[in-house]
N, C-alpha and C positions, 0 to 999 in steps of 0.2 A: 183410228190413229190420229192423232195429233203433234202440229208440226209446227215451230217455232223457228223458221229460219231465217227472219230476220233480225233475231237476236245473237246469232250463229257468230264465233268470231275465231279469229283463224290462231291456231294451235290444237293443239291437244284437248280429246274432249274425253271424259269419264262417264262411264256406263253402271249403270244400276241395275239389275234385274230382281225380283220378286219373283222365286220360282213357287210352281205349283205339279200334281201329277200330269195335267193335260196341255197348262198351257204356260210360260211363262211371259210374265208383263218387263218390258223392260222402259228404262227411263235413260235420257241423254245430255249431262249437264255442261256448261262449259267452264272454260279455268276459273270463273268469277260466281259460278255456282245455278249461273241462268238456264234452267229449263228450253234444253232444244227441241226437245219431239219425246212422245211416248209410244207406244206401242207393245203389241199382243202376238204372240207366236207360239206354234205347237210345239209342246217336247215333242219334237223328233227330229231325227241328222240334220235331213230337210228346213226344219224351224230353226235349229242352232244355223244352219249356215246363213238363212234370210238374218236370224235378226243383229249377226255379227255385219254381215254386209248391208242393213239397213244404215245401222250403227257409223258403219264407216263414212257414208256419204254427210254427216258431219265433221268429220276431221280424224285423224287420224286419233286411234284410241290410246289415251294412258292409260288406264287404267281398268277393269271390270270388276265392281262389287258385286259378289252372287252369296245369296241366302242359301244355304240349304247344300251346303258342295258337297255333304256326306249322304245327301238323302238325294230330292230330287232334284238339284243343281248339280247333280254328278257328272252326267253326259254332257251339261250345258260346260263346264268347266274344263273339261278332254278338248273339246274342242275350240274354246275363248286359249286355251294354252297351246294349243297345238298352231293356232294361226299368228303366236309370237307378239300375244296378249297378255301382259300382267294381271293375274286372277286374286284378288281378293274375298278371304272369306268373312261375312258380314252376319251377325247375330241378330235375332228379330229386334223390330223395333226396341227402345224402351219404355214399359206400360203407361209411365206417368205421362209421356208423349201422345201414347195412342188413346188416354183419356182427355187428354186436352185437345187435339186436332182432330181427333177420329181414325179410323182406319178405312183405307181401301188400298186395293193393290197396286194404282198407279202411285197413291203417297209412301207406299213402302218404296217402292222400287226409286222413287225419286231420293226416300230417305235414306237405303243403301247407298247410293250414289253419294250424297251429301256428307254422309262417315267415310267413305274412302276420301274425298275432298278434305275432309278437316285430320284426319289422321285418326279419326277413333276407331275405325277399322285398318287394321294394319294388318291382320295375321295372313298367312300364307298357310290356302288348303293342303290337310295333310298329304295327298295325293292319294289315286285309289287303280292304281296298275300296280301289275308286275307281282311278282313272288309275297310283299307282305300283304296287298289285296287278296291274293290266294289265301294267306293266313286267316284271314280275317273273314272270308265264306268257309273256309273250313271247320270257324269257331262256331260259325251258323249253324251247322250242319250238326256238327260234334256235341253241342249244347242243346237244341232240340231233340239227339238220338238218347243222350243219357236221361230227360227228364223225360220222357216215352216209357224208356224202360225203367227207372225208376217208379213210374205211375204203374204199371202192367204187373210189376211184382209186388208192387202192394197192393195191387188187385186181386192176384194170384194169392197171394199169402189170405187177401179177407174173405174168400172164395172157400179157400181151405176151412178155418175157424166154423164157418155156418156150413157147410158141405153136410150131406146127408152123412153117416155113420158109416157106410160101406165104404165112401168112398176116402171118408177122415182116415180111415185108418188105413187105408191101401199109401196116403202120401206122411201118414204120423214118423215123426222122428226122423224124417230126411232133408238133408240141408238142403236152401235154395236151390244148390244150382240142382241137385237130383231131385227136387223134387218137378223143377222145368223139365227137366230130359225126359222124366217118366210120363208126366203129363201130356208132354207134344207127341210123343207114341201112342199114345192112347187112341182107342175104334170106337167110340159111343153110340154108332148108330144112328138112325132116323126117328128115335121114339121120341118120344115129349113125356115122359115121365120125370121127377126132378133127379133121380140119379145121373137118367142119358143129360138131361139138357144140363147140368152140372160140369158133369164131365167134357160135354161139347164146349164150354165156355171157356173152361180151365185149359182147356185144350188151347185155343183159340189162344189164351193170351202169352200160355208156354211158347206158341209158335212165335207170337210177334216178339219176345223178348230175345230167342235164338236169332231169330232175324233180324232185330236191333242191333246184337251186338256182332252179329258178320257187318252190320254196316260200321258199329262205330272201329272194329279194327282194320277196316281199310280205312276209314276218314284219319287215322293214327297215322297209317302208314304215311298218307299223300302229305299233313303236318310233317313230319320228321324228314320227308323230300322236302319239302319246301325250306326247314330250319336250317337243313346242311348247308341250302344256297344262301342265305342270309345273317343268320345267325351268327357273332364272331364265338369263337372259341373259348374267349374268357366270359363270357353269358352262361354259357352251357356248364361248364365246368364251376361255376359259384354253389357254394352250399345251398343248396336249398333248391335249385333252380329245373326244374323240369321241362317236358316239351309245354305244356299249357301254360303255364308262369312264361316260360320263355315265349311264346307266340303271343301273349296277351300284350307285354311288354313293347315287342316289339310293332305290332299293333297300335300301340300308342305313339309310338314314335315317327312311326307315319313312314312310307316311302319319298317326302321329302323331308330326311332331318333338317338341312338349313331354316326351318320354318323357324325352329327352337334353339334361342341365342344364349340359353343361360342352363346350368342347374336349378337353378331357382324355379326357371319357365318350367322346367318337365318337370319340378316337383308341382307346382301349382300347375299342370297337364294331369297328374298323378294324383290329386287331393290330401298331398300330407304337407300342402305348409302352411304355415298356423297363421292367423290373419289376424292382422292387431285391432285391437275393440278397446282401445284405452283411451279414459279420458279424463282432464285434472289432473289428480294426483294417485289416481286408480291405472295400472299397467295392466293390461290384461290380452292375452290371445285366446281365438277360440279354435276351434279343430275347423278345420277348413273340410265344408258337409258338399264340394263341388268337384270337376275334374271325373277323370275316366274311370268310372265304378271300377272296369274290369281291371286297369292297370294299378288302382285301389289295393284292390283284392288280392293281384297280385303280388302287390308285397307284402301285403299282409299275412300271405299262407309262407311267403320265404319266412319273415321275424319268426314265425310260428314253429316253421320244421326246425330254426335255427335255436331255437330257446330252448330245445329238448338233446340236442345232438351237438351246437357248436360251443364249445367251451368259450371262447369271446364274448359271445351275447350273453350267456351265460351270465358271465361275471360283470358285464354292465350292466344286466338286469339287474342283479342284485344290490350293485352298487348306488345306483337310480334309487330304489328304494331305498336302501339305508339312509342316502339324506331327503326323505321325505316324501319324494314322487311317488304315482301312484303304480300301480303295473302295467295300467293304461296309457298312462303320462312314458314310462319307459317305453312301451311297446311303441309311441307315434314318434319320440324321438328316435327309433332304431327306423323306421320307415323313411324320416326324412333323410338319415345318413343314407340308407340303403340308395333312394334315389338319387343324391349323389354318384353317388358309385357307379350307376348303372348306366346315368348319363355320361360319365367321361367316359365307360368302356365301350358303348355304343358310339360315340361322339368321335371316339379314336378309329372305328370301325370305317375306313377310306378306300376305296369309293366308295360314296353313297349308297345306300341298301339300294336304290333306284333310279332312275333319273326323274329328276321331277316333272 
């Protein structure tokens, strides 16, 4: 530990942490930017509450910059918020920095500190309680069970193709799901011949796919509990909008909306707004390649179901193209209005999905 207190001066001091799985380092600046003390604490309850009350015995805290408040800044963050701490969330260094100085933890942890001080860290963590943090292990859960079973039936199907003759033709000409059903009844015995052991396999993965999907229709059920409580009304009822669009969305928007002051912000939260790359007398935007894949995607699958079924899109599709644009060019301009849209109706959604 190291400790700089008679640099120490009275107000308000800002805190930097550099989180890690085991341990985090934190750093303690004061209003003029001077390095008070560093120090080392364990993730855990215990380490969060030392290193807030290490912290304090320099001055009362403005501020706390934490790395990592979705990953392993999480706990440290519940708790910097809960002691009626302003929690900043801070992005790792910048690389041309950490080539020029170097990197170690306590210069991170000073460096977060120094970006909530100058204002280049501003954002407020999205928050990770309450009903859309549910959402958001549900997606965990939901998206590991389909790509299981996804893998397992096309295990099962390449199983079938190369299968002995007896056995090809006992599962020939039945769809997926019968040919799972028939498979997971199957007795193959104890032999090792390659018909038993065939069938034992096939067996094997018939079973785990019935068993995928009992889990993924309760993981459905516990989302669609969850959307009732959060979800407004006009989300759900939008063309195109289903529970998975609708929780991914709302996932993105975090259990504390106030974070996000603009449409503009959730669309660049969202990766559909176009970032200008112009220079001279050359104008040019490029597709913005950043932002929350999943909330991405999800507009991507509404323009998609809405291009085949909503007469509007429809005809601004078309219309896009006629003067010029590409379908691609249509499609990311329907994405940006979408997120529009989707921020005011969320935005209008009072009280907050959560409290921060």
């Amino acid at each position: 530990m190291t400790t700089i207190t008679e640099n120490n001066v009275e107000g308000d001091v800002t805190v930097g942490v550099d989180t890690h799985r085991d341990s985090n380092v934190a750093a303690v600046l004061d209003a003029v930017g001077r390095v008070l003390g560093t120090a080392e604490f364990p993730t855990s309850p215990r380490g969060n509450r030392a290193l807030v009350d290490w912290a304090e015995t320099f001055g009362s805290i403005g501020q706390a910059g934490i790395e990592g408040t979705g990953s392993w800044g999480t706990s440290l963050c519940r708790h910097v918020t809960s002691r009626g701490v302003v929690c900043v969330e801070v992005n790792r260094a910048n690389r041309q920095d950490r080539r020029r100085n170097g990197k170690s933890d306590v210069a991170d942890a000073i460096g977060a500190a120094r970006m909530v001080l100058s204002g280049q860290a501003n954002g407020a963590p999205r928050g990770n309680n309450g009903p859309v943090e549910g959402l958001r292990v549900v997606r965990v859960g939901l998206r590991s069970a389909n790509q299981s079973r996804t893998q397992a039936i096309n295990q099962l199907h390449a199983l079938r193709v190369t299968a002995p003759d007896r056995v090809r033709a006992s599962v020939e000409g039945l769809s997926a799901t019968m040919m799972t059903r028939k498979a997971a009844a199957w007795r193959p015995g104890d032999g090792v011949d390659d018909i038993t052991v065939t069938k034992m396999v096939m067996k094997s993965l018939a079973q785990r796919i019935l068993q995928l999907e009992d889990e993924i229709k309760i993981l459905k059920a516990r989302q669609k509990a969850l959307l009732n409580q959060v979800a407004p009304a006009e989300l759900i009822d939008m063309h195109g909008v289903g529970p998975s669009v609708a929780s991914d969305l709302l996932i993105t928007f975090g259990s504390n909306p106030h974070r996000i002051g603009s449409e503009a912000a959730f669309a660049g939260l969202c990766g559909v707004s176009p970032i200008d790359m112009s220079s001279g007398l050359h104008q040019h935007h490029r597709l913005n390649r950043g932002g929350d894949r999943y909330a991405n995607s999800a507009l991507h699958t509404i323009v998609l179901s809405r291009m085949s079924s909503h007469p509007p899109t429809k005809e601004f599709i078309a219309r896009t193209v006629a003067r010029g644009k590409t379908k691609k060019d249509a499609i990311r301009i329907c994405k940006r209005s979408l997120a529009r849209t989707i921020w005011r109706t969320l935005n209008r959604h009072q009280p907050p999905l959560d409290n921060p």
